[in-house]
Phi, psi and omega in degrees: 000140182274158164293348158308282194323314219259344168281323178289326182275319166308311165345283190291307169349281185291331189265327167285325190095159189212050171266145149278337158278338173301302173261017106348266182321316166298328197279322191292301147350277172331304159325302208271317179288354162293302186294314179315319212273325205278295183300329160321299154330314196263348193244010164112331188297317179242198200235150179312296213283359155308284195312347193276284162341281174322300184307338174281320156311313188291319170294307170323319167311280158352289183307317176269353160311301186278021164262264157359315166246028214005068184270112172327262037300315207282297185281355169283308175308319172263031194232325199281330184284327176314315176281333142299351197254291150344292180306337220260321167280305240232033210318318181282353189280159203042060137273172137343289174260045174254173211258330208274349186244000000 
């Protein structure tokens, strides 16, 4: 964990509190106000540095969802390219309905 990661998650803690469902709910929020700021953007109405802004809420969020649950990032990240890298032989592997996981 970086000393970012690891300020951001004391943070949000102590302001949010570290219900998961509570930050869901934020995530979701968060999300959706990523995609508003994004479309806005592709339709001349809002500015890049809107979509940025969002997205920075949105990693934040994240960053502390995975604090919370004491996850890495680093390893939430190189666990994802790896499963992309897989699926490209293996299309179903870590789905729902792979057999194997």
């Amino acid at each position: 964990m970086t000393p970012t990661e690891k300020l951001a998650i004391d943070i949000f803690s102590n302001r949010y509190g570290t219900n998961l469902n509570s930050r869901f709910e934020k995530l979701k929020e968060e999300s959706d106000e990523l995609i508003e700021a994004y479309n806005d953007y592709m339709l001349g109405d809002g500015t890049y540095e809107h979509v940025i802004d969002e997205l920075g809420d949105v990693k934040a969020v994240l960053t502390h969802i995975s604090g919370i649950l004491q996850i890495d990032q680093d390893k939430l990240l190189l666990d994802a390219i790896i499963k992309s890298e897989v699926r490209q032989h293996i299309p179903n592997f870590k789905r729902k309905n792979d057999p194997s996981t």
